[in-house]
C-alpha positions in Angstrom: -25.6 -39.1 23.1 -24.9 -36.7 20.3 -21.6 -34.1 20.8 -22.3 -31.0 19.0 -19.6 -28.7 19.1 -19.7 -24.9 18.8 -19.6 -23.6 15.4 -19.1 -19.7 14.4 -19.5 -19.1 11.2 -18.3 -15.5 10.0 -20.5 -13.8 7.6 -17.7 -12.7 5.1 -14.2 -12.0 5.0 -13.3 -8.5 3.2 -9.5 -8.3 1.8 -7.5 -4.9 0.9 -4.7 -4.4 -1.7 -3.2 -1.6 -3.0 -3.0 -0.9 -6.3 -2.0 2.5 -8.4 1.4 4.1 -9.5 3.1 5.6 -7.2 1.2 8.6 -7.9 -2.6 6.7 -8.0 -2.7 4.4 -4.9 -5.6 3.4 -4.2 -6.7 0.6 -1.6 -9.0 -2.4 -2.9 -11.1 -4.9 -1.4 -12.4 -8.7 -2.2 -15.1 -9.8 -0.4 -16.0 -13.3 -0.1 -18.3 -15.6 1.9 -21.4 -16.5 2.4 -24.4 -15.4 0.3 -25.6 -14.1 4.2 -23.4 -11.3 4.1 -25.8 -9.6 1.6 -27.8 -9.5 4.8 -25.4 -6.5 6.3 -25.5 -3.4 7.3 -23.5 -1.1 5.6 -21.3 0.4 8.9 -21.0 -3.1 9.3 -19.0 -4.0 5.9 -17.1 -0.8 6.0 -16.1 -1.6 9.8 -14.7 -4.9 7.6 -13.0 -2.9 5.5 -11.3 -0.8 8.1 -10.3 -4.4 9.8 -8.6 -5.4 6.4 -6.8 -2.1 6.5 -5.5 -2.5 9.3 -4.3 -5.9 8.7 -3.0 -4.7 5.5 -1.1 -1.8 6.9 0.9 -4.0 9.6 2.4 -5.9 6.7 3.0 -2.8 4.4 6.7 -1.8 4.2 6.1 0.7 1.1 5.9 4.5 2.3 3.4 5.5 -0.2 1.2 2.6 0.4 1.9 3.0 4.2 0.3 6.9 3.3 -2.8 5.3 1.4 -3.7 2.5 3.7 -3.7 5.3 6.7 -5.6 7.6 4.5 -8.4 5.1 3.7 -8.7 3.9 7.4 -9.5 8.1 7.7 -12.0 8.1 5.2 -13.6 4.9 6.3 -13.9 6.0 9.7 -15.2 9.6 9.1 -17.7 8.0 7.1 -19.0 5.5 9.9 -19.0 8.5 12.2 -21.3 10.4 9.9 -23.7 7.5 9.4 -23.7 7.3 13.1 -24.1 10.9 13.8 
């Protein structure tokens, strides 16, 4: 008898930096993964984006990146809403 066990294989992984002067943040991403994530929907890799974000932002001590990160999530979220609406 053959055990298979249950595999869950996630589509890509999207990472965020910020990067700027102080006066030019701006938030970044690195996607990488399989070549199935070309397959996506775009609320789907911006919901992605807003994950990394997030993930970013709880390990942010930096004020003005703290700012940037929060804006982004904004932006991201606005535009998800539109695409939705």
């Amino acid at each position: 008898m053959l055990k298979v066990k249950n595999i869950i294989e996630i589509p890509f992984l999207v990472e965020a930096k910020t990067m700027g002067t102080q006066k030019t943040k701006n938030v970044s991403y690195y996607f990488s993964g399989s070549t199935h994530s070309l397959c996506l929907i775009k609320e789907d890799i911006m919901l992605a984006q807003v994950h990394a974000c997030e993930r970013l932002l709880d390990l942010s001590k930096d004020q003005t990146d703290v700012a940037t990160i929060e804006k982004e999530i904004a932006k991201l979220k606005f535009a998800i809403e539109l695409m939705k609406g």
